[in-house]
C-alpha positions in Angstrom: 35.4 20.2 -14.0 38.7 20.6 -15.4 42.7 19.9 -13.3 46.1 18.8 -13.4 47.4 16.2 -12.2 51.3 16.6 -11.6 53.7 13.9 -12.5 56.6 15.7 -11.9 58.5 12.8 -10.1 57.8 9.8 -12.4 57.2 10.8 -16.0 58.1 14.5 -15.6 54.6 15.5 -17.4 51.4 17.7 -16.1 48.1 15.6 -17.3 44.7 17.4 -18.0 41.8 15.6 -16.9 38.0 16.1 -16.8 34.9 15.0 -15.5 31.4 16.0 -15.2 29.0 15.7 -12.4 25.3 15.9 -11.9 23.8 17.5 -8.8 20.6 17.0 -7.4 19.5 20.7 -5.7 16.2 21.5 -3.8 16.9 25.3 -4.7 17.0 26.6 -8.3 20.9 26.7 -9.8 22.3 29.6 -11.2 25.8 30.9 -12.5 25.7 32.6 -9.1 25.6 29.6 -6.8 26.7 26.9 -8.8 30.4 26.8 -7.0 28.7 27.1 -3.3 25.8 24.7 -4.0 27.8 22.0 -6.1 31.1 22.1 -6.2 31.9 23.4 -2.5 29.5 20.8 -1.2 30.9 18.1 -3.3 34.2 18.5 -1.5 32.8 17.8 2.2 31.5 14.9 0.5 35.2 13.8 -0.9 37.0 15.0 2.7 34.3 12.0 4.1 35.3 9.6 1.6 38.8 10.3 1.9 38.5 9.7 6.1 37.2 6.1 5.1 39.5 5.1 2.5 42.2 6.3 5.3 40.3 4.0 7.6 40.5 1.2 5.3 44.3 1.5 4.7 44.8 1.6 8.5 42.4 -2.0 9.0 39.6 -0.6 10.0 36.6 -2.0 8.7 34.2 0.9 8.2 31.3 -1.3 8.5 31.8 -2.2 11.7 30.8 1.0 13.0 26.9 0.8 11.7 26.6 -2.9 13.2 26.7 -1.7 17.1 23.4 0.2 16.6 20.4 -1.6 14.9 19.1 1.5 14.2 22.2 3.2 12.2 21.8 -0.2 10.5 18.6 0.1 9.2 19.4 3.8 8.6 22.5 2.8 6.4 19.9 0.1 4.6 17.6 2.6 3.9 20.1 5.6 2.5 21.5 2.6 0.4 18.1 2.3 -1.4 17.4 6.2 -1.8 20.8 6.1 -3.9 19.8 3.0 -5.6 16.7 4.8 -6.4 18.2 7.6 -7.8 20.4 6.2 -9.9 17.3 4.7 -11.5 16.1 8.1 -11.9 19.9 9.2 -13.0 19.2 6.7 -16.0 15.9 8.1 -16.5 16.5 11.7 -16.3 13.0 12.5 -18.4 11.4 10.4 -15.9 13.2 12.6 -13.4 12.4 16.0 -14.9 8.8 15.0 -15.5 8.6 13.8 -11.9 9.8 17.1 -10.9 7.9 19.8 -12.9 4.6 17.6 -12.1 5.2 17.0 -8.4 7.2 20.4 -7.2 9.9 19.8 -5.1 8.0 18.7 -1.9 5.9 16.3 -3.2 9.1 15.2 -4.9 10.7 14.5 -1.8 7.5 12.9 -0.7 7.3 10.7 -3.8 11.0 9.3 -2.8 9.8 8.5 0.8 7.3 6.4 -0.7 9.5 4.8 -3.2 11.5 3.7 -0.3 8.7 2.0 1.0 7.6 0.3 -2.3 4.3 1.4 -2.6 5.0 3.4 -6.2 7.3 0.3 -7.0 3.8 -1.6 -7.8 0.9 0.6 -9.3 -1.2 -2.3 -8.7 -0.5 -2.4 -4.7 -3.3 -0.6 -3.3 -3.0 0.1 0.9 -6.9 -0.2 2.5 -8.3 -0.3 6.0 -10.8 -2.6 6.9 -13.4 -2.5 8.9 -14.9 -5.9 10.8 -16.5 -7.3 13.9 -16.6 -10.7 15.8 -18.1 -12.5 18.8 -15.9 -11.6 22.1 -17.8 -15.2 23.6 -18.4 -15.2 27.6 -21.4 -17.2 27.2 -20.6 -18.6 30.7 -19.9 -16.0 32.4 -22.1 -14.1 34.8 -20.3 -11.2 37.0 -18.2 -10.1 34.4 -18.1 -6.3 33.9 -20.7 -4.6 31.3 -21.2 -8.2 29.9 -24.2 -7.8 27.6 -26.2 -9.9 25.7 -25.0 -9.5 21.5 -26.4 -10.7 18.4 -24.6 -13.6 16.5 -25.2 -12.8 13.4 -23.2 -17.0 12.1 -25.5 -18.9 14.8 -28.6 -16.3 14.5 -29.3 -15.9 18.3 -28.0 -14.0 20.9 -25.2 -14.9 23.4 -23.7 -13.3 26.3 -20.0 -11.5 25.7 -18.9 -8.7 23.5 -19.1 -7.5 20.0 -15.2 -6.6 18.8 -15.1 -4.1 16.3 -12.1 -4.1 14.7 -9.8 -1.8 12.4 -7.0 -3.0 10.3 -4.8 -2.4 7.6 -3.8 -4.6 4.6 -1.9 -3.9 1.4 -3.6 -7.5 0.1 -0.4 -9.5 1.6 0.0 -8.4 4.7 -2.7 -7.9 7.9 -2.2 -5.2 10.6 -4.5 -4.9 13.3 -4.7 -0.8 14.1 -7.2 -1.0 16.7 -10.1 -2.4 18.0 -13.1 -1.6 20.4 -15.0 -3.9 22.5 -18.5 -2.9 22.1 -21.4 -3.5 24.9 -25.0 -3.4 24.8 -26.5 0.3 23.9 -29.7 -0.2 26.2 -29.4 -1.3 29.4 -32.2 -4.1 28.7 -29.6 -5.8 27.2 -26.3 -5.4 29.1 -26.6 -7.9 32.0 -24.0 -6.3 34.4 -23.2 -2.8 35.2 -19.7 -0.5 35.3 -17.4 -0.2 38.1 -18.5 2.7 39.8 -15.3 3.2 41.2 -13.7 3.9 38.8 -12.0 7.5 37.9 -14.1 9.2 35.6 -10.7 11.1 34.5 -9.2 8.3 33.4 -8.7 6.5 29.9 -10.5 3.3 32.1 -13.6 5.6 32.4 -13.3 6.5 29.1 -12.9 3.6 27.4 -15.9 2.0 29.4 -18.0 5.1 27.9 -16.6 4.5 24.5 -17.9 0.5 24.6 -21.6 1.8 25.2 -22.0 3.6 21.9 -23.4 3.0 18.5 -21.2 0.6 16.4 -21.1 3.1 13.7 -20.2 5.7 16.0 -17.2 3.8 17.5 -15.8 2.6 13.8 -15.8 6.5 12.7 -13.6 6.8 15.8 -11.7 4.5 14.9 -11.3 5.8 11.2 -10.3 9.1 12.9 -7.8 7.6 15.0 -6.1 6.0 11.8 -6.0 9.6 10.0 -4.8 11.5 12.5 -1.8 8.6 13.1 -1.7 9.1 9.1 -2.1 5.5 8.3 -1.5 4.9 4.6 -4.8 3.9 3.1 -6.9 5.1 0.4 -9.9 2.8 0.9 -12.0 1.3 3.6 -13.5 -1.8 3.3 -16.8 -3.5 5.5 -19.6 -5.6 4.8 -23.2 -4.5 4.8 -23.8 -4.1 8.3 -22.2 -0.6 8.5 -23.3 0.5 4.2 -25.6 3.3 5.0 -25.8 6.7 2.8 -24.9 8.9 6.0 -22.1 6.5 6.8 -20.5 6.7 3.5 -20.8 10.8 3.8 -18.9 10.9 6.9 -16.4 8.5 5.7 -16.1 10.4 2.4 -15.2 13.6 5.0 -12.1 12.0 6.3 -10.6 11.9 2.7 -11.4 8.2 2.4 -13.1 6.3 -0.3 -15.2 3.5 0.6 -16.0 -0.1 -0.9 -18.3 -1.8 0.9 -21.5 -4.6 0.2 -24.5 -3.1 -0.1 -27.6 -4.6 1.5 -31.3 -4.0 -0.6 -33.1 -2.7 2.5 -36.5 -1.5 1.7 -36.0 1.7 3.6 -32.8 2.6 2.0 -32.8 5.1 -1.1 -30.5 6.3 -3.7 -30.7 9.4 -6.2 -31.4 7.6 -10.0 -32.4 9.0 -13.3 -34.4 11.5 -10.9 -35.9 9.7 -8.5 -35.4 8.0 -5.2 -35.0 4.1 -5.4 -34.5 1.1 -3.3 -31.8 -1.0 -4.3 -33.8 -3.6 -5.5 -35.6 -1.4 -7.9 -32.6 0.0 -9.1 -31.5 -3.2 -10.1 -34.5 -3.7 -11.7 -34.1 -1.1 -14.0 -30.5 -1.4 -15.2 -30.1 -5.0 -15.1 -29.1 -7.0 -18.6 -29.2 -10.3 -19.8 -25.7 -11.9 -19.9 -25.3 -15.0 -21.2 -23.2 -17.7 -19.7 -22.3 -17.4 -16.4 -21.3 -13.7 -16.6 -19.6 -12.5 -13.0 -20.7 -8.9 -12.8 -24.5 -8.6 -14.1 -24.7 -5.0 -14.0 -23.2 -1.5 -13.2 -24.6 2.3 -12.1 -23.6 5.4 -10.8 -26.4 6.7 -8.4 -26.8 9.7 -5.9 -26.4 9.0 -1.8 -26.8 12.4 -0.4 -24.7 15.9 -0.5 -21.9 17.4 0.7 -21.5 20.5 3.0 -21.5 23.2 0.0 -25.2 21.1 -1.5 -23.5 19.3 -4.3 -24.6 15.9 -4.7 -22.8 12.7 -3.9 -22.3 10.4 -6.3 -21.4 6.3 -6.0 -20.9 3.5 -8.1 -22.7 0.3 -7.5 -21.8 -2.7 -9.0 -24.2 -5.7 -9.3 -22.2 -9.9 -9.1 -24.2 -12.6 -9.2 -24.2 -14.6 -6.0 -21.8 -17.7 -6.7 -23.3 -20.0 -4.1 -26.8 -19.3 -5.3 -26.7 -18.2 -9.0 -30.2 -17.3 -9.3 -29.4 -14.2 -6.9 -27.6 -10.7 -7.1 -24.9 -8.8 -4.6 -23.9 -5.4 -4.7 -20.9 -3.9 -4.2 -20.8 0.2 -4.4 -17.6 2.3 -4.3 -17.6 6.4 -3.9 -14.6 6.2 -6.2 -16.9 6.4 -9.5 -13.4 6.0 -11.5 -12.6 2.7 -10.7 -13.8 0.0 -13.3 -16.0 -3.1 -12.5 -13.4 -5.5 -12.1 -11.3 -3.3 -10.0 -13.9 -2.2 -7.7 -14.2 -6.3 -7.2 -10.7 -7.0 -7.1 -9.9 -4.3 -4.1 -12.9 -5.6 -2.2 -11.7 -8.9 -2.2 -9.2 -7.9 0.2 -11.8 -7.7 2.9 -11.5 -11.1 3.7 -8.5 -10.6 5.3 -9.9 -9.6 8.3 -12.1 -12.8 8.7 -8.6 -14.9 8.4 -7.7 -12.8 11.2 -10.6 -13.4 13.5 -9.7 -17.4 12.6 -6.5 -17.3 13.7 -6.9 -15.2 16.6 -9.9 -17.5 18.1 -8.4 -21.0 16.9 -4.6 -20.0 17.4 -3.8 -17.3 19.8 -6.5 -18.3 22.6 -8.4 -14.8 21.9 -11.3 -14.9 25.0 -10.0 -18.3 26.0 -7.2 -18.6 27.6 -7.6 -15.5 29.7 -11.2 -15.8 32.4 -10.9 -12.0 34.4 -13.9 -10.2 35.1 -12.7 -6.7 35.0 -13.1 -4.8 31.5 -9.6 -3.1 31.6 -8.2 -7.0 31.9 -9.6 -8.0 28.9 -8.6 -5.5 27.0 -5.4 -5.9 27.8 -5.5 -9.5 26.9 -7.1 -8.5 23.5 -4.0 -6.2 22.8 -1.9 -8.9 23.8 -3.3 -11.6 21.5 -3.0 -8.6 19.0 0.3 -8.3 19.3 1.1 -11.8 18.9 -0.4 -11.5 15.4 1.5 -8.7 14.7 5.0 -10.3 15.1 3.7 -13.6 13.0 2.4 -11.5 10.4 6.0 -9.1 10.1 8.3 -12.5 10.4 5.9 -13.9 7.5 6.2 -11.0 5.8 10.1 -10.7 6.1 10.0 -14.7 4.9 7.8 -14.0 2.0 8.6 -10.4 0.5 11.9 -10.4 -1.7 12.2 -6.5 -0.5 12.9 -7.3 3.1 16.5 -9.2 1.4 17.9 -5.5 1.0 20.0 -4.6 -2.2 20.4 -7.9 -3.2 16.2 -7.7 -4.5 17.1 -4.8 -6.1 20.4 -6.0 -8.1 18.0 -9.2 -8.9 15.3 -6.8 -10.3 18.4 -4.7 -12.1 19.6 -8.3 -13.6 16.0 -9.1 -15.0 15.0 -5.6 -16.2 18.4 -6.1 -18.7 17.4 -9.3 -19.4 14.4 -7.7 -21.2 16.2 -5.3 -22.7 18.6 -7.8 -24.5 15.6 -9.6 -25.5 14.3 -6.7 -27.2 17.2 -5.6 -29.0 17.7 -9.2 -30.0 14.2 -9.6 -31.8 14.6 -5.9 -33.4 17.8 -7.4 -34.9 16.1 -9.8 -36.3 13.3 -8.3 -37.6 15.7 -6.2 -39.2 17.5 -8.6 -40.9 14.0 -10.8 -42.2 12.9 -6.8 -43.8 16.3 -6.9 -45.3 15.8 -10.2 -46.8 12.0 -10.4 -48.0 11.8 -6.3 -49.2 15.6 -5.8 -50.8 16.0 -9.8 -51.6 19.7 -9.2 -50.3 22.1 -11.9 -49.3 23.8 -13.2 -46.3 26.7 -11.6 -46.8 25.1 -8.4 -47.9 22.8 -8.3 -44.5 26.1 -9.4 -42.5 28.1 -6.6 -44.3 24.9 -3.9 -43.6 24.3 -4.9 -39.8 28.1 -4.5 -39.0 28.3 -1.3 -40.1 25.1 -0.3 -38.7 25.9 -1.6 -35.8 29.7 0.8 -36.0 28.0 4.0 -36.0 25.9 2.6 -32.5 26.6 4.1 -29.2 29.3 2.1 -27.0 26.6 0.7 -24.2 24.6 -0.5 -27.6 26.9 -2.1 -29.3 28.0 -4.1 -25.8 24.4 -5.2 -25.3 24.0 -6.2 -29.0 28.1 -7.9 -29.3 25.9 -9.8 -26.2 23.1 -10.5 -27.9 24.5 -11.7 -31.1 26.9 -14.3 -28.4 23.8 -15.6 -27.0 22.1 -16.4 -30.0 
């Protein structure tokens, strides 16, 4: 852009200035709509700056007006790291363009969402939902409402309470519990009490009474569907062996979500492999090597668990460790994402035990089934959601102590400070790698090298020769 700037009253002289702009559009930019699109716009945009610089002037601190409303706050926060954002991308612009032709313009937009919440920021960062259950313990309780008698699977013997199945989400720092279910007995053999027949059979009560009478697979699948529909972010779900069964793993795959799970070598169990129809055990049997030393993962196949809805077949990684408390032994570990590698298949798993640190803290900290003695079903679940709740606040105020993001811009002018940091390093050893092939291959001398890198570094952009007149004051 291109004006005149009148200085009629002090120098007597018209001065021609310039500038250039770049515009980011969501619609394709012609010769047509270029003055609408850009430079129209671009003047609503200077009219709003020019009302706050008026503010200023006048004593107003503009500031002020986000910090009555938490969320115009936040909102402020969060526009302040889009622009951040895409000034990076500014800086970048093949980055941009790239990002751009291979996304569309949607799944651009979408990409920026996410980049606000810093799950691109870390490629490694992988968001999973994990599946677990624990011992809801009345074992002295008699009248209580559909009290049943569960299996312990730690003690090996059966006491009387509940079985609660529980769904959460982790990103491998951070534990969210989504939802949970607390399971009865199927048969009526086992449950030792019956339901309130009084109550509405309309109602959410009834409802969630129904829902604590069915199978445990049944009720996580719920839960999983529950997660989708309230579009969790999650790519995985993680369980033990208790839940790893072919027809499982089918349904789970139908929800759009992988699964990496243990894998238990029932006898009855079968996978597709090299043909046939195998037990775990004789899988392993046939693929397994001898490592030396104390080799981690022993072995690795891909093997068939059953087909979709058009009849293709199903395919699944599984990944044999040997058991570190008893070396002798094997565990397996199988994944329906066949393009993950050994180790990461492991590493992702490992965030399963995040869940058991929760069922720690919730028994031995928050009073979960013991501070609380009613003998209605609805009152414990409320007391569960309550004790759930209180792990959700300690886990977001550890989070906000721990995670440098939750600072606001100053993480990301600390990240902007080390990033050039690297940068100078790197310009600093190409200098001198410059100036050892300028001694050993032309045998020049110091003044010769001194006399070649000043002039080289003369015909050098402006922003290069700042970093490297910085470079050569540091070293």
């Amino acid at each position: 852009e291109t004006w005149e700037e009148d200085h009629s009253r002090t120098s007597g002289e018209k001065e021609e200035k310039h500038t250039r702009y770049a515009w980011l559009s969501s619609r394709q930019i012609n010769h047509k709509n270029v003055f609408f699109r850009c430079t129209k716009i671009g003047r609503y945009r200077w009219k709003i700056e020019n009302n706050i610089l008026v503010e200023k002037h006048q004593g107003y601190e503009y500031e002020h007006c986000f910090s009555y409303s938490w969320n115009a706050m936040k909102g402020f926060h969060y526009l302040m790291k889009i622009g951040h954002f895409l000034n990076v991308l500014a800086l970048n612009s093949e980055l941009l363009a790239d990002k751009v032709k291979e996304l569309g313009i949607r799944g651009f937009i979408k990409y920026l969402t996410l980049a606000c919440e810093g799950s691109v920021l870390d490629k490694n960062r992988v968001n999973v939902l994990i599946i677990g259950d624990s011992i809801y313990s009345r074992n002295r309780s008699k009248v209580v409402e559909i009290l049943a008698r569960v299996r312990d699977h730690v003690a090996q013997k059966y006491v009387k309470g509940f079985r609660l199945l529980t769904l959460g989400w982790s990103d491998g720092n951070t534990f969210i519990p989504l939802g949970f279910n607390l399971l009865s007995a199927q048969t009526s053999e086992n449950r030792l009490q019956p339901m309130n027949s009084e109550i509405d059979k309309r109602s959410i009560g009834y409802k969630r009474r129904i829902s604590s009478l069915a199978k445990e697979t049944d009720a996580m699948i719920d839960l999983l569907k529950q997660a989708v529909e309230n579009n969790i972010p999650a790519k995985y779900v993680l369980f033990d062996s208790w839940f790893t069964y072919p027809s499982i793993l089918l349904k789970i795959l139908g929800l759009n979500l992988h699964v990496i799970a243990m894998v238990k070598g029932m006898k009855k169990i079968y996978y597709s492999f090299q043909g046939k129809r195998m037990s775990l055990q004789s899988i392993y049997s046939c693929v397994r090597k001898k490592r030396g030393g104390k080799a981690k993962i022993l072995s690795s196949v891909v093997v068939g668990i059953g087909t979709d809805n058009d009849g293709n077949e199903v395919l699944a990684k599984i990944v044999f460790v040997r058991d570190r408390n008893r070396s002798r032994n094997w565990l397996a570990i199988i994944s329906t994402d066949t393009t993950l590698s050994d180790e990461e298949i492991i590493r992702i798993y490992g965030k399963r035990w995040d869940i058991e640190i929760f069922f720690k803290i919730c028994k031995s900290y928050l009073n979960l089934a013991k501070e609380f003695q009613g003998r209605s079903y609805d009152s414990i679940v409320a007391h569960t959601t309550i004790v759930f709740a209180r792990y959700i606040m300690l886990a977001v105020e550890n989070r906000n102590n721990k995670d440098l993001r939750t600072i606001g811009g100053l993480f990301y002018y600390f990240c902007d400070e080390l990033q050039d940091i690297k940068f100078i390093e790197a310009l600093q050893l190409l200098i001198d790698a410059l100036k050892t092939a300028l001694r050993e291959k032309l045998v020049l001398s110091k003044e010769a090298i001194s006399e070649f890198l000043d002039y080289f570094m003369s015909c050098l952009p402006t922003f290069l020769k700042e970093k490297l007149a910085l470079c050569s004051c540091e070293s």
